[in-house]
C-alpha positions in Angstrom: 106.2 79.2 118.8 106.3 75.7 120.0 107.3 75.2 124.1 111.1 73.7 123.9 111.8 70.8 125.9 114.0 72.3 128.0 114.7 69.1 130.3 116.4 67.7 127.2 119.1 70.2 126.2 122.8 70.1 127.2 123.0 73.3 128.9 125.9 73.4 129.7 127.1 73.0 125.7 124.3 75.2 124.5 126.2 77.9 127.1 129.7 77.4 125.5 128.1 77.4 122.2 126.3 80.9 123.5 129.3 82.1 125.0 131.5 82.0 122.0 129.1 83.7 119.7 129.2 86.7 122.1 132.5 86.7 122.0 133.4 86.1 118.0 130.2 89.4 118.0 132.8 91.4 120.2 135.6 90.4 118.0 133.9 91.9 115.1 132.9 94.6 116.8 136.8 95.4 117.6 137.3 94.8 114.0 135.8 98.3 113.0 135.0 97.1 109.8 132.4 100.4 108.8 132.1 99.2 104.8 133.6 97.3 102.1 136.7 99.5 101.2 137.5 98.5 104.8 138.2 94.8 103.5 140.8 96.2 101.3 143.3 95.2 103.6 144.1 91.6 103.7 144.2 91.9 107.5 140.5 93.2 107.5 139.6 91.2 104.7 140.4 87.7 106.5 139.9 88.0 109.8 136.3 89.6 109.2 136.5 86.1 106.9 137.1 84.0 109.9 135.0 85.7 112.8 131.7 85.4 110.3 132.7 81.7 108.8 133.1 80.9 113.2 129.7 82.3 114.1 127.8 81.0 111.4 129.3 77.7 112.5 128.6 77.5 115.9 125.2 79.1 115.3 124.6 75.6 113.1 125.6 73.8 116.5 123.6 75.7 118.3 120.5 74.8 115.9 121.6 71.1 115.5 121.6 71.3 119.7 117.8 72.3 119.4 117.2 69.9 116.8 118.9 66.7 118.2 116.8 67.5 121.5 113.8 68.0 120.4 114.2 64.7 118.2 112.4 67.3 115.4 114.2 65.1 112.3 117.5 64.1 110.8 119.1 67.5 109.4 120.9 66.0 106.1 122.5 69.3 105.5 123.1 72.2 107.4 119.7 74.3 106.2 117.7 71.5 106.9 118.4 71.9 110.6 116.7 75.1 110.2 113.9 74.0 108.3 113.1 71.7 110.8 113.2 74.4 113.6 110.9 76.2 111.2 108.0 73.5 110.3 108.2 72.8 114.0 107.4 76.3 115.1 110.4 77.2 117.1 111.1 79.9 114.6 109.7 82.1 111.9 109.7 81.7 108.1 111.1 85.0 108.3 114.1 83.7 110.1 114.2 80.4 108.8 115.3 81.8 105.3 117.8 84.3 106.9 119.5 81.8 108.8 119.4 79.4 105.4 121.1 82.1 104.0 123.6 82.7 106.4 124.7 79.1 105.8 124.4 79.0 102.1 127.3 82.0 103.1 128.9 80.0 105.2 129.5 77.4 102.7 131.1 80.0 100.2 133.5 81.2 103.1 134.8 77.7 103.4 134.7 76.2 100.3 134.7 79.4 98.1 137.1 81.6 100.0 139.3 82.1 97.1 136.7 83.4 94.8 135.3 85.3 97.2 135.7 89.6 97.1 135.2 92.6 99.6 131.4 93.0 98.7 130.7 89.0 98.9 132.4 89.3 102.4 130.8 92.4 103.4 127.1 91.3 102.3 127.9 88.8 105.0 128.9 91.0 108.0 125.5 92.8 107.0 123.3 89.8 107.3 125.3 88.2 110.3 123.5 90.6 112.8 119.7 87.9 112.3 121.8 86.0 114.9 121.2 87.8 117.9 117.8 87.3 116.9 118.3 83.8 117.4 119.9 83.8 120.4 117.5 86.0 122.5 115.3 83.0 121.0 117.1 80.5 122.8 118.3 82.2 126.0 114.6 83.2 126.7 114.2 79.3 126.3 116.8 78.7 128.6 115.4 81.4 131.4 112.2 79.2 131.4 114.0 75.8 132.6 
């Protein structure tokens, strides 16, 4: 993986942005959601909606914050920032395409949401967990400034 220019980053927003993806995990986790006959309630159904559709979000600003800092390229959509990370090695192709999916999901919570069922939603608490993966990526970044 490529050294990160720590110096550059905002800190103190890659910490809020940190912070809140913790806590939108705990919120899931409080959720209880075990498997897709749990989203049969409404209640289930859209809040585990809204907790995945905020974490993917802010895990795009946390990626953009990378991106924008490392001045790796203009993302002109929201996988690109990703691909960018990728081709400059911060990291893996393995990741890359998870996190590319997770957005391509992202887009279908927010723009799809009313053709959207149990399973769509529950394929995406099942994927959501690749995140922690990137953010013991950037907190070990952080450790090193």
């Amino acid at each position: 993986m490529t050294e990160f220019w720590i110096n550059m980053y905002d800190t103190e927003r890659i910490t809020k942005i940190i912070e809140d993806i913790e806590r939108y995990f705990k919120d899931l986790d409080s959720l209880n959601i075990r498997s897709v006959v749990d989203l049969k309630s409404r209640k289930n159904f859209y809040s585990l909606s809204m907790v995945l559709f905020s974490i993917t979000n802010r895990v795009i600003d946390l990626g953009d914050e990378i991106v924008s800092a490392n001045k790796l390229g203009m993302p002109s959509t929201y996988k690109d920032i990703f691909r960018l990370m990728y081709r400059n090695k911060f990291i893996s192709k393995d990741l890359e395409r998870k996190l590319s999916n997770l957005v391509f999901y992202r887009n279908l919570l927010s723009h799809e949401y009313y053709d959207l069922s149990e399973k769509d939603v529950f394929d995406v608490f099942i994927r959501i967990s690749v995140v922690k993966e990137f953010l013991e990526i950037v907190k070990t970044l952080l450790r090193r400034k």
